[in-house]
C-alpha positions in Angstrom: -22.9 -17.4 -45.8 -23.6 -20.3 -44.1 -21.0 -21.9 -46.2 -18.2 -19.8 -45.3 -19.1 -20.5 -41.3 -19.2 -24.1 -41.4 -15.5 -23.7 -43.2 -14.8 -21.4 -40.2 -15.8 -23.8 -37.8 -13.4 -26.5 -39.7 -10.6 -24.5 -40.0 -10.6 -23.4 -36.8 -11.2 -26.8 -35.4 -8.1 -27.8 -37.5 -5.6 -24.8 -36.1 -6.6 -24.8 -32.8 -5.7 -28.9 -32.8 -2.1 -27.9 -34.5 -1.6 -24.3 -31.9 -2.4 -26.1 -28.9 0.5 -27.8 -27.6 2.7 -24.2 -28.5 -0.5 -22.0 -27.3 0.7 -24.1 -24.0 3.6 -23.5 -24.0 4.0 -20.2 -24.7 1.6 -19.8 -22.0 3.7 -21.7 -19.3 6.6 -20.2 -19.9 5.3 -16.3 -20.0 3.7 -17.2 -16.1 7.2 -19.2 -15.3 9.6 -15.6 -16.4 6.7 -13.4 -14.9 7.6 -15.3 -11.9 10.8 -16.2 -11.8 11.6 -17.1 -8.2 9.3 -20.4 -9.1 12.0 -22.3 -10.7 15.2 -23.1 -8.9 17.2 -20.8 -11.4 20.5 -23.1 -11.1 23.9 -21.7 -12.0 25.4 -22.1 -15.7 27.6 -24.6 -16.0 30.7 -23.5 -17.6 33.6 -26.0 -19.0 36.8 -24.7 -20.2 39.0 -27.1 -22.7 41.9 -26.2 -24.6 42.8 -27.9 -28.3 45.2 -27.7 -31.0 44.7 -27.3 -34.9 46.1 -29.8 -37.0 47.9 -28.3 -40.2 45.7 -28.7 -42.6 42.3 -27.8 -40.5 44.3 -24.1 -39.7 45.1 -24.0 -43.1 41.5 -24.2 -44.5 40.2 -21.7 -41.7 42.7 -18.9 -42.4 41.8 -19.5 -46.1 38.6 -18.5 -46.1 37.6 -14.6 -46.4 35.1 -14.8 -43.5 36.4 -17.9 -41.1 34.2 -18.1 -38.3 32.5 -20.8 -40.2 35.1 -23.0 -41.0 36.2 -22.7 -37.6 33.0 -23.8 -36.2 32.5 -26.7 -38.5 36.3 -27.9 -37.1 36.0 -27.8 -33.8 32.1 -28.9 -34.0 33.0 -32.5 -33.5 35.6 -31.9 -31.2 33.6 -29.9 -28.1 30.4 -30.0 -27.4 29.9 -26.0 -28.8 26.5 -24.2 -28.1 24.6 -21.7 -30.7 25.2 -20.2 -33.7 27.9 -17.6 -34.2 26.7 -14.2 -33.0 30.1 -12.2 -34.0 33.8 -12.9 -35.0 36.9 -11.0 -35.3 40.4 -11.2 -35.6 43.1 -9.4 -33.5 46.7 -9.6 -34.6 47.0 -13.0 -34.6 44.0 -14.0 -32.5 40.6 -15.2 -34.0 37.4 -14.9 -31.5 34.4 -16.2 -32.1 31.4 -15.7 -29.8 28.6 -18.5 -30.3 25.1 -17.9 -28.5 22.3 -20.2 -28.7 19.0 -21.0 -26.5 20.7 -23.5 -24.3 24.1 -21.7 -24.0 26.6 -20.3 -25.4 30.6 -20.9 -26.7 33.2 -18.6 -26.6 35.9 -19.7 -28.9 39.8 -18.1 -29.8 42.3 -19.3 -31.7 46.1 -18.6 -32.6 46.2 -18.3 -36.3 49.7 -19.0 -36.2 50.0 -21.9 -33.9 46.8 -23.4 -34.1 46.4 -23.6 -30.6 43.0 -22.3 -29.0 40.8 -22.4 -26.2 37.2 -22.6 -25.7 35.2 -21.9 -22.8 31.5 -23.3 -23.1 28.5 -22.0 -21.1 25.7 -24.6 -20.7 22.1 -22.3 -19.5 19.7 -23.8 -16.5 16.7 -24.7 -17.1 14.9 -21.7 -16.2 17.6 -19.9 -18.6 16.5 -22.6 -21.3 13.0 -21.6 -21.2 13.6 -18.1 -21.5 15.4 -18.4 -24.3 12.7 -20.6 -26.3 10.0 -18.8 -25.2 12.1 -15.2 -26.5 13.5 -16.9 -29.3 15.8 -14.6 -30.5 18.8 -17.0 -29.6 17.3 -20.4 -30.7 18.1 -20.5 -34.0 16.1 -20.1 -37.4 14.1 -23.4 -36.9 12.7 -22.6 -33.6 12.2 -18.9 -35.2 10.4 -19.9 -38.1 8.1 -22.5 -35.9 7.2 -19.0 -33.4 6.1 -17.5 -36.8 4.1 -20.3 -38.2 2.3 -21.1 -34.8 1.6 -17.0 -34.8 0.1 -17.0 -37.6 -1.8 -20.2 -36.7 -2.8 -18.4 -33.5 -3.9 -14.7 -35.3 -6.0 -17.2 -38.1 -7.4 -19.5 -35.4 -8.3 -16.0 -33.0 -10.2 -14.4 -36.1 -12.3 -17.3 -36.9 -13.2 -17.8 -33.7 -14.5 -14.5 -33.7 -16.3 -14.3 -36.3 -17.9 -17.8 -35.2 -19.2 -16.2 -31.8 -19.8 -13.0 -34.2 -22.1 -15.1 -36.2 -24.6 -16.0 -33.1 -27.5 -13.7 -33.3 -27.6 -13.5 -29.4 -24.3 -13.4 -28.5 -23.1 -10.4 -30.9 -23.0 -7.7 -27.9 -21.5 -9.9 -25.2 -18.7 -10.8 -28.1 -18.8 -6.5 -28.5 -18.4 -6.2 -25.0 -15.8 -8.6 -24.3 -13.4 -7.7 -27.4 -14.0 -3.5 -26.0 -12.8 -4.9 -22.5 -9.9 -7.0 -23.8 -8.4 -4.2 -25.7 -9.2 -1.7 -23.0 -7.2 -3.3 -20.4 -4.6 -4.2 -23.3 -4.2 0.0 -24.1 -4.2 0.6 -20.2 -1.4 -1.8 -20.0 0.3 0.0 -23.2 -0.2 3.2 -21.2 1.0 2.2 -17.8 4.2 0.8 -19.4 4.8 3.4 -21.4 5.2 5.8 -18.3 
C-alpha cells in the first residue's frame, strides 16, 4: 500500500508540474469573463477587401463537390482569413463561406461565374480573444484537444491528491469534511442556477 502512495505522490508531483501553467490560466480567465468590465473590451476590428479569381483557381473551386475548402486554401495566402469554416453554401451563382475562429472570424462570397469576391474579416479584442480560448469551442481542434488532455491531467492530478490527504491517519475527517462542503456549495450552485 505504501507502494501505490509513494507512486501517488510522484505522479501527482509530475501532473500538477505539466497542469499548472493551464490550471492558471483557466483560472484567470474564468475571474476576467466573471468580470468583464475589468478589461477594456475594445471594438473588433473589421477590414473589408475585395479580389478576383484567376481562371484556373475558380476552376479548381467549382470542381470540387464540397468547395468551401478549396476556396479557403485560395484565398488563404492572399488575406489574412480568421478560423476555420463554420458553414458554406451556394446561392444561384454566389458561394458564402462563413469562417469563425478564437481570434475572429472571415466572412467570405464569391461569384462562381466571374471570380470576383469579397471578404470582410473580423479581428476579436483581447477580452474577446480570451473568451474564446478559455470556451474553446471556436479555437480549433488543437486548442480543443490541449483543454481535453490538461482535463484529464487536472481530474488525475485532483484524485491523487485525494487519496494522498485520504491516506493521513489524522487528516481523514477534515479531508471528509471539506470534500462534503465543496460539493455542497457545488449542488447549491446547481440548484440556484437551475431556477
Amino acid at each position: 500500500m505504501m507502494t501505490f502512495y509513494r507512486l501517488c505522490r510522484v505522479w501527482h508531483g509530475y501532473l500538477s508540474a505539466f497542469a499548472f501553467v493551464w490550471l492558471l490560466f483557466f483560472s484567470i480567465t474564468g475571474i476576467l469573463l466573471n468580470h468583464p468590465t475589468w478589461l477594456r473590451n475594445g471594438r473588433p476590428v473589421i477590414v473589408s477587401r475585395q479580389f478576383r479569381l484567376q481562371p484556373h483557381e475558380l476552376a479548381s473551386v467549382t470542381a470540387k463537390a464540397e468547395p468551401g475548402p478549396a476556396f479557403v486554401q485560395a484565398m488563404r495566402g492572399k488575406l489574412d482569413l480568421k478560423g476555420q469554416i463554420d458553414s458554406s453554401e451556394v446561392v444561384g451563382q454566389l458561394f458564402f463561406v462563413r469562417m469563425r475562429g478564437a481570434s475572429g472570424s472571415s466572412e467570405l462570397q464569391l461569384d462562381l461565374h466571374t471570380g470576383q469576391g469579397g471578404a470582410a474579416i473580423e479581428s476579436f479584442p483581447i477580452p474577446t480573444l480570451f473568451k474564446e480560448l478559455h470556451r474553446g469551442e471556436k479555437a480549433g481542434p488543437v486548442w480543443r484537444a490541449m483543454i481535453d488532455i490538461t482535463g484529464f491531467a487536472l481530474v488525475a492530478t485532483s484524485m491523487m491528491g485525494l487519496m494522498i490527504y485520504l491516506s493521513l491517519r489524522f487528516r481523514l475527517r477534515t479531508a471528509l469534511f471539506l470534500v462534503a462542503g465543496g460539493l455542497a456549495a457545488m449542488a447549491a450552485g446547481v440548484v440556484l442556477i437551475a431556477n
